[in-house]
Backbone as JSON Lines, residues from 0, in Angstrom:
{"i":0,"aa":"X","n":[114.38,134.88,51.5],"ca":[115.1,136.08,51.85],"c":[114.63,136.5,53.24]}
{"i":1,"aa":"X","n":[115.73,136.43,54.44],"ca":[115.02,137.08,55.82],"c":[114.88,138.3,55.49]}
{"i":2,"aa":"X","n":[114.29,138.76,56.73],"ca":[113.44,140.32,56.28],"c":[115.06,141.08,57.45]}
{"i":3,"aa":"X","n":[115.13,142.11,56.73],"ca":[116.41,143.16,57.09],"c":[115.65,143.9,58.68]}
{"i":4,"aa":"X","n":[116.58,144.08,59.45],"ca":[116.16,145.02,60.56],"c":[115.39,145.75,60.36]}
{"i":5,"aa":"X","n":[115.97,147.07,59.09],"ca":[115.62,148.13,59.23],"c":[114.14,147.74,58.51]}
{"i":6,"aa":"X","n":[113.84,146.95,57.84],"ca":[112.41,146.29,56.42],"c":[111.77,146.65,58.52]}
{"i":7,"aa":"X","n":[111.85,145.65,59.22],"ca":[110.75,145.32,60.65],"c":[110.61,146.41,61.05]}
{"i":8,"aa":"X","n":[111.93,147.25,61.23],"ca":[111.33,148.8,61.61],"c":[110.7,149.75,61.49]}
{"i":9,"aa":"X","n":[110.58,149.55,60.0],"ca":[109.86,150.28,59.08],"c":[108.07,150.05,59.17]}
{"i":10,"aa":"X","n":[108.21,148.29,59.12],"ca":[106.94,147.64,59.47],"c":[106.47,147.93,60.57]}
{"i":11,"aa":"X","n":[107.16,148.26,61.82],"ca":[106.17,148.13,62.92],"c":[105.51,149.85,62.69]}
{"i":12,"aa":"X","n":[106.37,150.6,61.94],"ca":[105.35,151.95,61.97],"c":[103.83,152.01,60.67]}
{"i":13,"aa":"X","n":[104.83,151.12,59.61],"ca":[103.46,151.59,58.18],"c":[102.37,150.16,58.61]}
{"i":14,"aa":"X","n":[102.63,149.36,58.9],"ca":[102.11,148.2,58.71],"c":[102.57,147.35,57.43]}
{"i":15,"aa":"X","n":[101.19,146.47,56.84],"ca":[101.16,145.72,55.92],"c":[101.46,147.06,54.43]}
{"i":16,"aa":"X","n":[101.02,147.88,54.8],"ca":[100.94,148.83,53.44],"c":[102.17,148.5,52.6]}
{"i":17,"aa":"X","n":[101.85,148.87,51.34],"ca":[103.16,148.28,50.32],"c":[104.71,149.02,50.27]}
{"i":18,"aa":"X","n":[105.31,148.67,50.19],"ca":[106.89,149.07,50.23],"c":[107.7,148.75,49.32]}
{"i":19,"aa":"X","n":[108.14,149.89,48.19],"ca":[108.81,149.73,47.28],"c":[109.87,149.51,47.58]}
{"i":20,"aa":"X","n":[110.78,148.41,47.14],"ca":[112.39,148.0,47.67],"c":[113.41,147.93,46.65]}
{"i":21,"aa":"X","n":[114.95,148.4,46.85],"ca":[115.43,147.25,45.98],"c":[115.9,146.16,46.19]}
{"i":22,"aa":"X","n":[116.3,145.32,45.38],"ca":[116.28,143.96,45.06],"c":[117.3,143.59,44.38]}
{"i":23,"aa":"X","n":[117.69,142.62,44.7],"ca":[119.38,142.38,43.7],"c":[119.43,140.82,43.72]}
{"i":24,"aa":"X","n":[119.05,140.1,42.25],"ca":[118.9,138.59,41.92],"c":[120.66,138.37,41.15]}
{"i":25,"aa":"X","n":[121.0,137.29,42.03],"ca":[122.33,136.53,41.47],"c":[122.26,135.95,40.37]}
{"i":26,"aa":"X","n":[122.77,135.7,38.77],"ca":[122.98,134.76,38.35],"c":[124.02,134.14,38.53]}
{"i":27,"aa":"X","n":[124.87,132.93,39.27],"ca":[125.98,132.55,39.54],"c":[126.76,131.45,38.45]}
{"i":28,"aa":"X","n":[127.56,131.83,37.91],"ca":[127.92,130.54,37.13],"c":[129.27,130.17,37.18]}
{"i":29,"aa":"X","n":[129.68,128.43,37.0],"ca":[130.89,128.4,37.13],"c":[131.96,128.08,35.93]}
{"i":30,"aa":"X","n":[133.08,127.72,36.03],"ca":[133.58,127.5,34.87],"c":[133.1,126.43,34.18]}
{"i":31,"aa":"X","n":[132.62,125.62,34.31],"ca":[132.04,125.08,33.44],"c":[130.8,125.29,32.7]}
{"i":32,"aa":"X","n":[130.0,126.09,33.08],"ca":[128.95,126.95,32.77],"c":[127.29,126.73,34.08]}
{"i":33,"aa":"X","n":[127.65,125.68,34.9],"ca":[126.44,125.52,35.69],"c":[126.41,126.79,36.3]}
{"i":34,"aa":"X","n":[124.61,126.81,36.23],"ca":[124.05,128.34,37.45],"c":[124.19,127.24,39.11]}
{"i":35,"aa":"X","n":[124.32,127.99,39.83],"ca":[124.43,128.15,41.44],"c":[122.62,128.6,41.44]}
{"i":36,"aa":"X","n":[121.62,127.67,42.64],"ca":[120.45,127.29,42.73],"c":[120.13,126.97,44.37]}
{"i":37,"aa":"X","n":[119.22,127.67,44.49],"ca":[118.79,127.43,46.17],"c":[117.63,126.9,46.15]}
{"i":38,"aa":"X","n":[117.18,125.67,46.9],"ca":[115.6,125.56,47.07],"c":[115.53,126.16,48.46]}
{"i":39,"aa":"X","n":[114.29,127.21,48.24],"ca":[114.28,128.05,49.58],"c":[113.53,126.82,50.72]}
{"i":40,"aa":"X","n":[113.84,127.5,51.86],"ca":[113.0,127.03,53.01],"c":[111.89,127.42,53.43]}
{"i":41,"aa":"X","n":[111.33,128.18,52.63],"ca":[110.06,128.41,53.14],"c":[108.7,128.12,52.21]}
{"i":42,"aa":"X","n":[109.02,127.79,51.14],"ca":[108.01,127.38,49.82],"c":[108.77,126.04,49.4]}
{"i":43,"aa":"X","n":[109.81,125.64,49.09],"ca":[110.28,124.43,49.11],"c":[110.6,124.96,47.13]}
{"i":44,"aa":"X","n":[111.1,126.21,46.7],"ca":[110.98,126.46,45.49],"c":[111.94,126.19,45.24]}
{"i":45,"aa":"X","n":[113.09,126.09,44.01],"ca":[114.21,126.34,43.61],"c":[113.94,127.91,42.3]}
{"i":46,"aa":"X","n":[115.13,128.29,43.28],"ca":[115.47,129.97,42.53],"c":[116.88,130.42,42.37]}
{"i":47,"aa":"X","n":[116.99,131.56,41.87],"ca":[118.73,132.35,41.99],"c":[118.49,133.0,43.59]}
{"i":48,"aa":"X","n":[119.84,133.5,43.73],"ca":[120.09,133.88,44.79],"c":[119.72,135.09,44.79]}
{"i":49,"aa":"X","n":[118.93,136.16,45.89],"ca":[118.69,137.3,45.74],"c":[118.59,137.57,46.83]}
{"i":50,"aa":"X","n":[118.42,138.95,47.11],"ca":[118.66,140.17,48.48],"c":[118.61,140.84,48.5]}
{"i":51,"aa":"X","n":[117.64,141.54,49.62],"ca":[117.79,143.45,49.5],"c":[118.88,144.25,50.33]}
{"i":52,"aa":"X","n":[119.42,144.81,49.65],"ca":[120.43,145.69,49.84],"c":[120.63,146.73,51.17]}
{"i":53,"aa":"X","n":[121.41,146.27,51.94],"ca":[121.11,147.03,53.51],"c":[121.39,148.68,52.82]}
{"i":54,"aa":"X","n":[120.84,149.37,53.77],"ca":[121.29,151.05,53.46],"c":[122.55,151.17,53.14]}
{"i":55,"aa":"X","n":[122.82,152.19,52.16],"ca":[124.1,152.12,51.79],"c":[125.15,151.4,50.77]}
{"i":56,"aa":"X","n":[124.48,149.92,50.76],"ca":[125.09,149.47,50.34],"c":[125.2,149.19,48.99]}
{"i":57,"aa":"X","n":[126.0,148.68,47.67],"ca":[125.93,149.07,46.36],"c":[125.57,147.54,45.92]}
{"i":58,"aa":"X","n":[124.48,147.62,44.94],"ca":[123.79,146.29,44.68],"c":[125.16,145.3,44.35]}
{"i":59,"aa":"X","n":[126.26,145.26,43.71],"ca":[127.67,144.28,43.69],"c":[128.01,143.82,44.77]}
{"i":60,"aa":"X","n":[128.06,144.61,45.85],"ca":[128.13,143.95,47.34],"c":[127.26,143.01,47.41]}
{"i":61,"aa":"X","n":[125.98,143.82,47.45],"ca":[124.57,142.77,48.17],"c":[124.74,141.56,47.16]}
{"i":62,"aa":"X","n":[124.89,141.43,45.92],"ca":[125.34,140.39,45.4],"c":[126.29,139.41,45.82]}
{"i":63,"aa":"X","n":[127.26,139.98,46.17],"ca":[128.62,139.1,46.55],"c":[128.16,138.38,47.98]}
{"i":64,"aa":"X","n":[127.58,139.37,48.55],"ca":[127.61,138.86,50.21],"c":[126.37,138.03,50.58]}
{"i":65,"aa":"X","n":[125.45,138.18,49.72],"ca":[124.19,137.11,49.73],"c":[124.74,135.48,48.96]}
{"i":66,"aa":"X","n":[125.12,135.63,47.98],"ca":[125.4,134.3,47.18],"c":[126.5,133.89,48.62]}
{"i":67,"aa":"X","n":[127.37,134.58,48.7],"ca":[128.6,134.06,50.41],"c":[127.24,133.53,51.37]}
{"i":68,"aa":"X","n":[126.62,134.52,52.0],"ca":[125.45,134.13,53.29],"c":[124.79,132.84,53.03]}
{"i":69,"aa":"X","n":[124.13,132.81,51.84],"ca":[123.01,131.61,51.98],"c":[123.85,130.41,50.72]}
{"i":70,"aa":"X","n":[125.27,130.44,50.06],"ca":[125.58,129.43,49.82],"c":[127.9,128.79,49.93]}
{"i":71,"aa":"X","n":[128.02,130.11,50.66],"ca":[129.09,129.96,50.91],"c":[130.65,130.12,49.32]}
{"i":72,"aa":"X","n":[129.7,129.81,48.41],"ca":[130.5,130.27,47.59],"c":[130.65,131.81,46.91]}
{"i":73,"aa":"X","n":[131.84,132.13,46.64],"ca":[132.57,133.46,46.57],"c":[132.32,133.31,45.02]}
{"i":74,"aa":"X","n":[132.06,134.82,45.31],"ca":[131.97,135.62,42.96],"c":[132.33,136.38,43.08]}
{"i":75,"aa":"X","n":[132.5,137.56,41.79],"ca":[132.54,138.57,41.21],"c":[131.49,138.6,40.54]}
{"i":76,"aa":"X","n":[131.02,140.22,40.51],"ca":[130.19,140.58,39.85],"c":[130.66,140.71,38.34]}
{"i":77,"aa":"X","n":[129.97,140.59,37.07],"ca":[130.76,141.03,35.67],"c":[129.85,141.92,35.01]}
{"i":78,"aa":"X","n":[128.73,141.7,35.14],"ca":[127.88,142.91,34.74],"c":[126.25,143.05,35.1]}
{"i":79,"aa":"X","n":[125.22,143.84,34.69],"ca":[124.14,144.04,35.13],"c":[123.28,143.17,33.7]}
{"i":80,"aa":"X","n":[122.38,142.89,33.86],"ca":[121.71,141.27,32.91],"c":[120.27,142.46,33.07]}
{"i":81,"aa":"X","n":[119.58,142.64,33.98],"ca":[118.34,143.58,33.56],"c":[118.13,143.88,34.71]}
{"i":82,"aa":"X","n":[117.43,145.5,34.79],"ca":[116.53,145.77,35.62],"c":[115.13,146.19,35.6]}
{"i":83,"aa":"X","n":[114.44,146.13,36.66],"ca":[112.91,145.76,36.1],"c":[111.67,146.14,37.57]}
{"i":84,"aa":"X","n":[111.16,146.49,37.45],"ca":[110.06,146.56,38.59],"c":[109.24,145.47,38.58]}
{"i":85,"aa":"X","n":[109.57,144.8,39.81],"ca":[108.65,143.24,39.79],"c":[107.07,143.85,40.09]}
{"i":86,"aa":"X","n":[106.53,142.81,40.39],"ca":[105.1,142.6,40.09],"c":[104.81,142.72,41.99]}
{"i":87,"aa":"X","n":[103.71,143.78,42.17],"ca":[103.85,143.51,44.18],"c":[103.54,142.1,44.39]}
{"i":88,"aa":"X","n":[104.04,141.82,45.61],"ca":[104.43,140.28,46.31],"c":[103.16,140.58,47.38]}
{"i":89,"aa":"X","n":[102.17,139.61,47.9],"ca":[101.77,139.6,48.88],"c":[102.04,138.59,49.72]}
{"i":90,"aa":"X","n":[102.84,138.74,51.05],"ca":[103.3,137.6,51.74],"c":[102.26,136.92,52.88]}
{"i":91,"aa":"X","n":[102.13,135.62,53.16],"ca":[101.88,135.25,53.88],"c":[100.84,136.26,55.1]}
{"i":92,"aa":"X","n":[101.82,136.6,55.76],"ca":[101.68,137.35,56.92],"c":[100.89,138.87,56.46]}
{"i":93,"aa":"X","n":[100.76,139.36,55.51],"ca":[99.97,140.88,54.74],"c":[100.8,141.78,54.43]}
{"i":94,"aa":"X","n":[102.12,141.72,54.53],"ca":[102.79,142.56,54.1],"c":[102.83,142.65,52.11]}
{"i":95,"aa":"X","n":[103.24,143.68,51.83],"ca":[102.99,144.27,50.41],"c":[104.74,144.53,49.86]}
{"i":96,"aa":"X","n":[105.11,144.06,49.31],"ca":[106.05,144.66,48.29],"c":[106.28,144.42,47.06]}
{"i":97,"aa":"X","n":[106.79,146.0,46.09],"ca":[107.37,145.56,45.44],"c":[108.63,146.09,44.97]}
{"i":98,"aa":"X","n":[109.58,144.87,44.2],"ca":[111.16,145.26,43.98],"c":[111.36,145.87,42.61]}
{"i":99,"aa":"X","n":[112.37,147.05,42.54],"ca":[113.14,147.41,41.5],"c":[114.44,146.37,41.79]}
{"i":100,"aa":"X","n":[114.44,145.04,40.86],"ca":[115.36,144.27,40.76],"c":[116.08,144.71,39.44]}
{"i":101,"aa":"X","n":[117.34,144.42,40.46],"ca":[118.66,144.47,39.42],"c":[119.49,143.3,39.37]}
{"i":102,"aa":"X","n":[119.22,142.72,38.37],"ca":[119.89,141.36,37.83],"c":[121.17,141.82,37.75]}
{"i":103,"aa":"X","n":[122.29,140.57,38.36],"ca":[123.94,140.77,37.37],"c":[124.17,139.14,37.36]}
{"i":104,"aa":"X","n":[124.78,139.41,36.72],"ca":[125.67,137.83,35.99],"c":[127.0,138.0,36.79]}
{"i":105,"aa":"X","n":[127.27,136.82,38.13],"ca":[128.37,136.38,38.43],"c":[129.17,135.63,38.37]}
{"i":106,"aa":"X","n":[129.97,135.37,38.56],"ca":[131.44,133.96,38.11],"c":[132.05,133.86,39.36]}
{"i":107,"aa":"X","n":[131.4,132.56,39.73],"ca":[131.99,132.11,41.14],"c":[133.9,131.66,40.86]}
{"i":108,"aa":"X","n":[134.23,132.46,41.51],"ca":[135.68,132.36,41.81],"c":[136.25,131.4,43.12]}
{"i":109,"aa":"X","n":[135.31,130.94,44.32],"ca":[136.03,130.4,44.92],"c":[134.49,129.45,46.49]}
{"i":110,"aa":"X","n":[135.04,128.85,47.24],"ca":[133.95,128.26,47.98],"c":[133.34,127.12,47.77]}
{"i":111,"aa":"X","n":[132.97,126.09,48.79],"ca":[132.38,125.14,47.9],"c":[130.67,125.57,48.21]}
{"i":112,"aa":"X","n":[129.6,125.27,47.51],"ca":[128.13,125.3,47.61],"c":[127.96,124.44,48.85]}
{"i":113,"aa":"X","n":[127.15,125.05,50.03],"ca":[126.25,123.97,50.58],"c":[125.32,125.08,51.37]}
{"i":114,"aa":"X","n":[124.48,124.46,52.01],"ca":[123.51,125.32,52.71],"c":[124.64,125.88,53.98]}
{"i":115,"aa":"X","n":[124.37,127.22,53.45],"ca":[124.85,128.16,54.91],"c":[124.41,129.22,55.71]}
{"i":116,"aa":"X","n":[122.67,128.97,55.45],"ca":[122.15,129.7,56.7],"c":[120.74,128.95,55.97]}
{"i":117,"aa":"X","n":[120.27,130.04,57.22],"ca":[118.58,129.07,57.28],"c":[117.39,129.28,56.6]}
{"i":118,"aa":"X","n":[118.05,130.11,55.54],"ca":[116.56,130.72,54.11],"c":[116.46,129.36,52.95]}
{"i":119,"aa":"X","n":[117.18,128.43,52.91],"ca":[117.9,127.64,51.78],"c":[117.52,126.23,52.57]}
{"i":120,"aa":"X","n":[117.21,124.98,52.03],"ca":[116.71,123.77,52.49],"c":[117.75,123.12,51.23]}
{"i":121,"aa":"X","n":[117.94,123.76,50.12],"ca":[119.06,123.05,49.71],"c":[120.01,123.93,49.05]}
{"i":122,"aa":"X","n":[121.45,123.28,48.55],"ca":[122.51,124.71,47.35],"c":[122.65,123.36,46.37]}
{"i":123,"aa":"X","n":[122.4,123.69,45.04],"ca":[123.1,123.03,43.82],"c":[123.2,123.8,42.55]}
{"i":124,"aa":"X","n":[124.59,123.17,41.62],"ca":[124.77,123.65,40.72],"c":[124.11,122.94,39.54]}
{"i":125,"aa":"X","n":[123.48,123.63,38.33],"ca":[122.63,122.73,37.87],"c":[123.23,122.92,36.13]}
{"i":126,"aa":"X","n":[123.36,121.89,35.26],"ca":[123.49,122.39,33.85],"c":[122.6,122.91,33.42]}
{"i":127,"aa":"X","n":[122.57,123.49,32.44],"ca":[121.15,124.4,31.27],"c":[120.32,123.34,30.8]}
{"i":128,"aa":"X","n":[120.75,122.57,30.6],"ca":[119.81,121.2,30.08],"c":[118.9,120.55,31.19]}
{"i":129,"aa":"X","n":[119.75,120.77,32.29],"ca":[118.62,119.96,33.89],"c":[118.85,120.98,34.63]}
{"i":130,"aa":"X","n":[117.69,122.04,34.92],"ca":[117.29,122.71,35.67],"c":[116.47,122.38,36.11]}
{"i":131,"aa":"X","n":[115.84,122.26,37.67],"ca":[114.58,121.89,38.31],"c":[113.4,123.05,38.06]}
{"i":132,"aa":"X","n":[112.48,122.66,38.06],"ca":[111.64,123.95,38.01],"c":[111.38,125.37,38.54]}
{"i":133,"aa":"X","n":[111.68,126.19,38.0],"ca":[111.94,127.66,38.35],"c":[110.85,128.56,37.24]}
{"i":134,"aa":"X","n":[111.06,129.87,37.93],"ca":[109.89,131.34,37.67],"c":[110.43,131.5,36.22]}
{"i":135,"aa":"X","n":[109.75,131.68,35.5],"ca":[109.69,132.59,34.38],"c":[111.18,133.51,34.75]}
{"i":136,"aa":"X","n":[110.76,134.47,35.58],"ca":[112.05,135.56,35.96],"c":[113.35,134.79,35.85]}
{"i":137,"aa":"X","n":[113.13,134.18,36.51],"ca":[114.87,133.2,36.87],"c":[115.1,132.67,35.6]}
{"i":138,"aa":"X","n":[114.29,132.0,34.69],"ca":[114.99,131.36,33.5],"c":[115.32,132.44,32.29]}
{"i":139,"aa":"X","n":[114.74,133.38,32.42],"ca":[114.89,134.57,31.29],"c":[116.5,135.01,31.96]}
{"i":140,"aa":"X","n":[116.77,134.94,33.43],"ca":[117.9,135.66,34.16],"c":[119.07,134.96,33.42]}
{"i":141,"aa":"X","n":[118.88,133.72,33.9],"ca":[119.55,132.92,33.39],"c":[119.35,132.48,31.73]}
{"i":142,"aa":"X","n":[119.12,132.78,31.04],"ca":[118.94,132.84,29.41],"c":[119.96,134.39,29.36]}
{"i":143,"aa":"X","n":[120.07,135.84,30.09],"ca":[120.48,136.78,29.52],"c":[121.94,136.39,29.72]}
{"i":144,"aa":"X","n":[122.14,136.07,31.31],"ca":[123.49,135.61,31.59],"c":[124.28,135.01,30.78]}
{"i":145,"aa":"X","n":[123.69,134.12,29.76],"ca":[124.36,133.23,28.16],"c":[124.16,133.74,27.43]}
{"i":146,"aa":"X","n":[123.61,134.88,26.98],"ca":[123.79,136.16,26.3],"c":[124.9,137.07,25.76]}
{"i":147,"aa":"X","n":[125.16,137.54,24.59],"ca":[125.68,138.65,24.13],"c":[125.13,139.83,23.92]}
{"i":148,"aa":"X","n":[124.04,139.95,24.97],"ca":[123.07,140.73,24.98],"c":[122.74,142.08,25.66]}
{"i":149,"aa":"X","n":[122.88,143.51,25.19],"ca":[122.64,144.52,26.22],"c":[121.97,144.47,27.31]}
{"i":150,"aa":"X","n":[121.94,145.27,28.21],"ca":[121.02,145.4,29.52],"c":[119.65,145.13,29.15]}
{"i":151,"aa":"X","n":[118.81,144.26,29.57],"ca":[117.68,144.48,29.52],"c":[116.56,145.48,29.98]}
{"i":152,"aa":"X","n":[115.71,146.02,29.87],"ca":[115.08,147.14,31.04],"c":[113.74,147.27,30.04]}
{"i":153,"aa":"X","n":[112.62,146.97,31.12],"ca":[111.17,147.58,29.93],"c":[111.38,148.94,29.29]}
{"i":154,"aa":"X","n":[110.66,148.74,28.29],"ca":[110.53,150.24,27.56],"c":[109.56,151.19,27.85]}
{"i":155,"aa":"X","n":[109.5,152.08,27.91],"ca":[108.41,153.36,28.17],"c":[107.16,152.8,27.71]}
{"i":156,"aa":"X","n":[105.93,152.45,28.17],"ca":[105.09,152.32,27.4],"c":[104.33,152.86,26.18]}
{"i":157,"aa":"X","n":[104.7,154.34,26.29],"ca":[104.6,155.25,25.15],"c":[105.87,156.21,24.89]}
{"i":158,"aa":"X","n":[106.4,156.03,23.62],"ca":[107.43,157.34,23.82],"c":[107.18,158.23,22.81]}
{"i":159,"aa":"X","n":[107.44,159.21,23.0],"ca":[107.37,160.84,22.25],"c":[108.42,161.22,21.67]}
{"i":160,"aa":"X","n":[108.48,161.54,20.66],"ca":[110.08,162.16,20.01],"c":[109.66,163.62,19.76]}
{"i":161,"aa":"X","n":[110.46,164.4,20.05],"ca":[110.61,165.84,20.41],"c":[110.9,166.67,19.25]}
């Protein structure tokens, strides 16, 4: 994921200090049921497609227009799969974040997959049976997406009834 203008602007005033963001992970699937899969360029990982959301903008966009940016194929959003406060990230360089990710389940409608910008070293569609190795996060994403399953979201760690 490149880092957004406004993310550097922000950085050159706080520094490394941590920065809560949101976050918006693709599940992409097509009619036949394969997920849409990037091995990034900078760890050499395979993951879903994800992005933080410029100001303004409504996580269905940042969905639509990230899976378009880094693999050229076109979706619709159909619904929200979970949201969740990730775990802080420490990058490379000392920067700190962490994401309130909001998962949705998409259905590529149109485009063919290939690498179309420079976060991605590869684009493939993969069956459920041969997936290359991926996070915990991504395979649960992709497990809700084949789901008949409500929103996911942690629970209160303690709750009180009134």
């Amino acid at each position: 994921m490149a880092t957004p203008d406004f993310i550097r602007e922000l950085r050159a005033t706080i520094g490394h200090r941590p920065l809560f963001l949101p976050g918006v992970t693709s599940v992409v699937l097509d009619e036949d049921g394969r997920v849409l899969l990037v091995r990034r360029a900078d760890d050499g990982r395979w993951t879903l497609i994800g992005g933080i959301p410029e100001p303004g903008e409504e996580p269905a966009e940042t969905a639509v227009r990230e899976v378009e940016e880094e693999t050229a194929v076109h979706c619709v959003v159909e619904r929200v799969l979970a949201v969740e406060a990730t775990d802080p990230i420490r990058y490379p360089n000392g920067d700190v974040c962490q994401f309130l990710d909001i998962s949705l389940a998409c259905r590529a409608v149109g485009g063919e997959a290939r690498v179309n910008d420079d976060e991605s070293a590869e684009v493939g569609w993969f069956t459920l049976d041969a997936l290359p190795p991926l996070s915990e996060h991504a395979l649960e994403r992709i497990r809700l997406a084949g789901a008949d399953e409500p929103t996911w979201f942690a629970q209160p760690a303690a709750q009180t009834l009134r």
